[in-house]
N, C-alpha and C positions, 0 to 999 in steps of 0.2 A: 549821399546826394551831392555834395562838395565837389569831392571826386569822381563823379559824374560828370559834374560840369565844368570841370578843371580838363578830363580828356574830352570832354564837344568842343573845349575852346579850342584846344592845342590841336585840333581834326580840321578843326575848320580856319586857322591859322597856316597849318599844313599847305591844305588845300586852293589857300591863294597864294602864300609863295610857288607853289605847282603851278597853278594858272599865271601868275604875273610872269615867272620864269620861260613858262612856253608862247608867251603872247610878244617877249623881248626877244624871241630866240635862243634863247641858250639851250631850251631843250632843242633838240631836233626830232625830227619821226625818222623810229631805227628803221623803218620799213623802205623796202627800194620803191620808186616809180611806179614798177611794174607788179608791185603786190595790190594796186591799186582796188576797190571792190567793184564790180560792175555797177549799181547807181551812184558812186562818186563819180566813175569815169563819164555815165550817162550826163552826171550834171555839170562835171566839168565839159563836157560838150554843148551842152542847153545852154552854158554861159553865155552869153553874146560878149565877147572880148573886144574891148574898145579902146583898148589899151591903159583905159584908166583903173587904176587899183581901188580897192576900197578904204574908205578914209580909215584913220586910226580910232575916231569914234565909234562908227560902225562897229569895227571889229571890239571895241572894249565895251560898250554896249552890250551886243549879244553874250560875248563869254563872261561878262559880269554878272548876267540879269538873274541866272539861276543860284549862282554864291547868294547875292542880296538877298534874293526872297527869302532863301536859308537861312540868313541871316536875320533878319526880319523875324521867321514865323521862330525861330529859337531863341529871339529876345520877347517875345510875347510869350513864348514858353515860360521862357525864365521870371515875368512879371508873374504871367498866373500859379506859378508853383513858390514864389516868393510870397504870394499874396495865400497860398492855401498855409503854406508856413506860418503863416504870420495868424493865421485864423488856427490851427491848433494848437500853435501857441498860447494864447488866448484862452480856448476853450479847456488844455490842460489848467489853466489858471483856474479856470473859474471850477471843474472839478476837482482843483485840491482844495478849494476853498470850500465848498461843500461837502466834502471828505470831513476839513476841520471839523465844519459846522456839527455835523455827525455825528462823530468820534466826541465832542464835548457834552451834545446832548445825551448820547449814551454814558459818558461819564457822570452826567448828573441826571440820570435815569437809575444807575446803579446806587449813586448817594442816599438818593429818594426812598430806592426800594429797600437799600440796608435798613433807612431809618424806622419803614414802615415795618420791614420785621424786626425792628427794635420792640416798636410801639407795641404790635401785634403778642411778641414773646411776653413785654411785663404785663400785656393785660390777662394771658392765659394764665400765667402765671398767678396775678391778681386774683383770678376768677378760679384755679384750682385752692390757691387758700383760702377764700371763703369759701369754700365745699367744703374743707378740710372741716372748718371751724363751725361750721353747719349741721356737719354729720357728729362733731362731740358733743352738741347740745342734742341731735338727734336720740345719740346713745341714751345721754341721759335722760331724756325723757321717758315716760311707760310706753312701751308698746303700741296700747291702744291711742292714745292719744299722737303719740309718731305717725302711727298708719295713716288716723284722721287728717291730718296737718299734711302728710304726702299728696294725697288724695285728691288735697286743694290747690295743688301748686301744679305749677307747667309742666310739661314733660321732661324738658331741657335740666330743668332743676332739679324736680326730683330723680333724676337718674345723676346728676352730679352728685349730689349728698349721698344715695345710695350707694355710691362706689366709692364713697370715702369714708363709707360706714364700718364698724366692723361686721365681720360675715356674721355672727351668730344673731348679734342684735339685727341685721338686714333680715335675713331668715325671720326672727320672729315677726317682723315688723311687714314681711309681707303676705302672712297671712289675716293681717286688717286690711289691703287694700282690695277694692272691687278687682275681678280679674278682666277686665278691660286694659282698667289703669297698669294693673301688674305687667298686661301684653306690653301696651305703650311704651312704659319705664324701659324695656325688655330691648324694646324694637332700639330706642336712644342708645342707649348704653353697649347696642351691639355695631350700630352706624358709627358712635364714638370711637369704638375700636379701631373700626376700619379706615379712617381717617388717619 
């Protein structure tokens, strides 16, 4: 963009040394008299010549007025493209700040969530050793009185104690439960798995 506007300057600096040079003379026009175009010659004829020349204002007037305006709408340029500058400047700020913001709350989104599977793991944990410790008092109990005691408990449960039973005492022990209950226990202990 710099460089952009480092070659419009250097163009349009060109360009009035060009125009001041031809308006002092030094340039000449290479072209003879007689190259003349037909509506020049027309107008140099439409002239009414009065022998008076045209002032020097006149003539820097006119051959100024189109450089100016150039000049003009290329510094309005330059405010509105300084000013869109200046406004994404800005707006990059304000999304690397939201970035930050971001970036930290996901840092302490992952903190959070390590911690909950902290929490999470010592309670399964928790909750597999008292099944463990569930099912050795299962064992030892009779049969019948196991099955009964199954019987009464939630599904959740007794399908925990049940798979930390051992197989032979599980076996006997499930032929005291209603087979309802036995589905149920069946259905947990199979959705357990799958998890």
């Amino acid at each position: 963009m710099k460089k952009y506007m480092v070659v419009l300057q250097i163009s349009i600096f060109l360009f009035f040394v060009v125009k001041i040079a031809a308006l002092g003379g030094i340039l000449q026009n290479p072209l003879p008299e007689n190259t003349l175009s037909a509506a020049e010659k027309r107008q140099n004829m439409e002239t009414p010549s009065k022998g008076v020349a045209p002032s020097a204002n006149d003539v820097t007037d006119d051959s100024l007025a189109k450089p100016r305006n150039i000049l003009t709408a290329l510094e309005t340029k330059k405010k509105e493209l300084e000013q869109r500058e200046q406004f994404l400047r800005s707006e990059e700020q304000r999304l690397l700040t939201l970035k930050k913001e971001i970036l930290d709350k996901i840092d302490l989104l992952r903190t959070e969530q390590e911690k909950l599977d902290a929490v999470v793991k010592n309670s399964q944990t928790a909750e597999t050793k008292r099944y463990k410790e569930l099912a050795k008092v299962f064992d030892a109990t009779p049969a019948a009185k196991a099955g009964a005691m199954l019987e009464k408990l939630d599904v959740k449960t007794a399908a925990g104690i049940t798979m930390n039973m051992k197989r032979d005492k599980a076996g006997i022990i499930w032929g005291y439960l209603s087979p309802q209950k036995a589905i149920e226990i069946t259905r947990e202990i199979t959705n357990t798995g799958k998890q």
